[in-house]
ZAMARGU-4260 file (C-alpha; in steps of 0.2 Angstrom, whole numbers, plus 5000, padded with zeros to 4 digits):
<rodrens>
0) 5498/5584/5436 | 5505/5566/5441 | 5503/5569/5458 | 5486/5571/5466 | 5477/5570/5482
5) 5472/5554/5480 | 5487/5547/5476 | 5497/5558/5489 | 5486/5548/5504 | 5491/5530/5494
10) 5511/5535/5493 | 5508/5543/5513 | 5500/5526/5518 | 5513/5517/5511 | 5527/5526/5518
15) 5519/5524/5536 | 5516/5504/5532 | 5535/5503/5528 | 5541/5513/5541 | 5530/5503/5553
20) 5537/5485/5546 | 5555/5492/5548 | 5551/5495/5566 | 5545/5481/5571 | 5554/5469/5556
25) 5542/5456/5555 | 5548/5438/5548 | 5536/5439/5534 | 5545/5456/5526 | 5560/5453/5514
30) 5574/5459/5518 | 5574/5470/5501 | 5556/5477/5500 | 5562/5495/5499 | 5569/5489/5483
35) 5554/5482/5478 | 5543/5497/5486 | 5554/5511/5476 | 5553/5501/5461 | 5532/5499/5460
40) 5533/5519/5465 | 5547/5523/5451 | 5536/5512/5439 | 5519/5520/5445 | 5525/5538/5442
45) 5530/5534/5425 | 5515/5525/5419 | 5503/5539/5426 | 5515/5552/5417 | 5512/5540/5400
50) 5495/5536/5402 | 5494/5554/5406 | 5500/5561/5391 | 5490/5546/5383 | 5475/5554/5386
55) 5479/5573/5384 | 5481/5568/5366 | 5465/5565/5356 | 5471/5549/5346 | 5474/5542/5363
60) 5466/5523/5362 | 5464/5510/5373 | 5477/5499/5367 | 5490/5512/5372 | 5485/5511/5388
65) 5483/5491/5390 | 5499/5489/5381 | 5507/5501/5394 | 5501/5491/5408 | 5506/5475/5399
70) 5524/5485/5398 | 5524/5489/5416 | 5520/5468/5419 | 5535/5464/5409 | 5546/5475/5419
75) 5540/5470/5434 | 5545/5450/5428 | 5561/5455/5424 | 5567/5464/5440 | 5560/5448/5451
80) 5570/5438/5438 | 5585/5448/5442 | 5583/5447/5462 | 5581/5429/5457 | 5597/5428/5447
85) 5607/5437/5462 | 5603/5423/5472 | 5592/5430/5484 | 5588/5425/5501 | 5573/5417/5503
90) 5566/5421/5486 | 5549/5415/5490 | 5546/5425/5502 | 5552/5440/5490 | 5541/5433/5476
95) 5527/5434/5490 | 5532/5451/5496 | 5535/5459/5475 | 5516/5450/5471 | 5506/5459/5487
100) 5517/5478/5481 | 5512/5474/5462 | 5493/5471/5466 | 5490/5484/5477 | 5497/5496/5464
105) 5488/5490/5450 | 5471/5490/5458 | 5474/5507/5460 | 5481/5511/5442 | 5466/5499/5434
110) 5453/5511/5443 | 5461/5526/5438 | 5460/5522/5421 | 5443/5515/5420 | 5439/5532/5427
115) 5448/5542/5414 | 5441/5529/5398 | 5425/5531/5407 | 5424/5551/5406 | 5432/5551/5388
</rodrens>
């Protein structure tokens, strides 16, 4: 299942953060972080289903799974560079706001996959 508890309380926590920055709309949120926020959760769910069906699979190694998350990197350049193409507002401060999203789902992903290599 792609959905667990764990990551039910991470997608919950987020949503509460969000819906707090949209209430009181701080300066340092950029206008178009539910862009970036739905994007890192669109790109989260399809990495876990890969990595998922990754490890189900015997033959499963670890370069599968760094090249995933080498995969989900690039992605991630190219939709900043896109923002960036469009001429965004204040495109520092997006930059700023797409790194903090990225990092904090990546810690999670790292850990889940060191858990998974380390049972395996």
């Amino acid at each position: 299942m792609i959905f667990n508890k764990k990551s039910f309380y991470f997608y919950a926590l987020l949503i509460i953060i969000y819906s707090l920055t949209v209430l009181f709309k701080p300066d340092y949120i950029h206008k178009y972080f539910f862009f970036i926020f739905f994007y890192n959760i669109f790109l989260d769910l399809g990495f876990k289903f890969l990595n998922k069906n990754a490890f189900q699979k015997k033959n499963h190694t670890v370069i599968i799974v760094i090249l995933s998350t080498f995969l989900r990197f690039v992605l991630s350049i190219v939709f900043v560079f896109l923002f960036g193409l469009i001429a965004t507002e204040n495109f520092m401060l997006f930059t700023i706001n797409f790194l903090i999203v990225f990092l904090l789902f990546i810690l999670f992903e790292i850990t889940i996959l060191l858990f998974n290599l380390h049972r395996e």
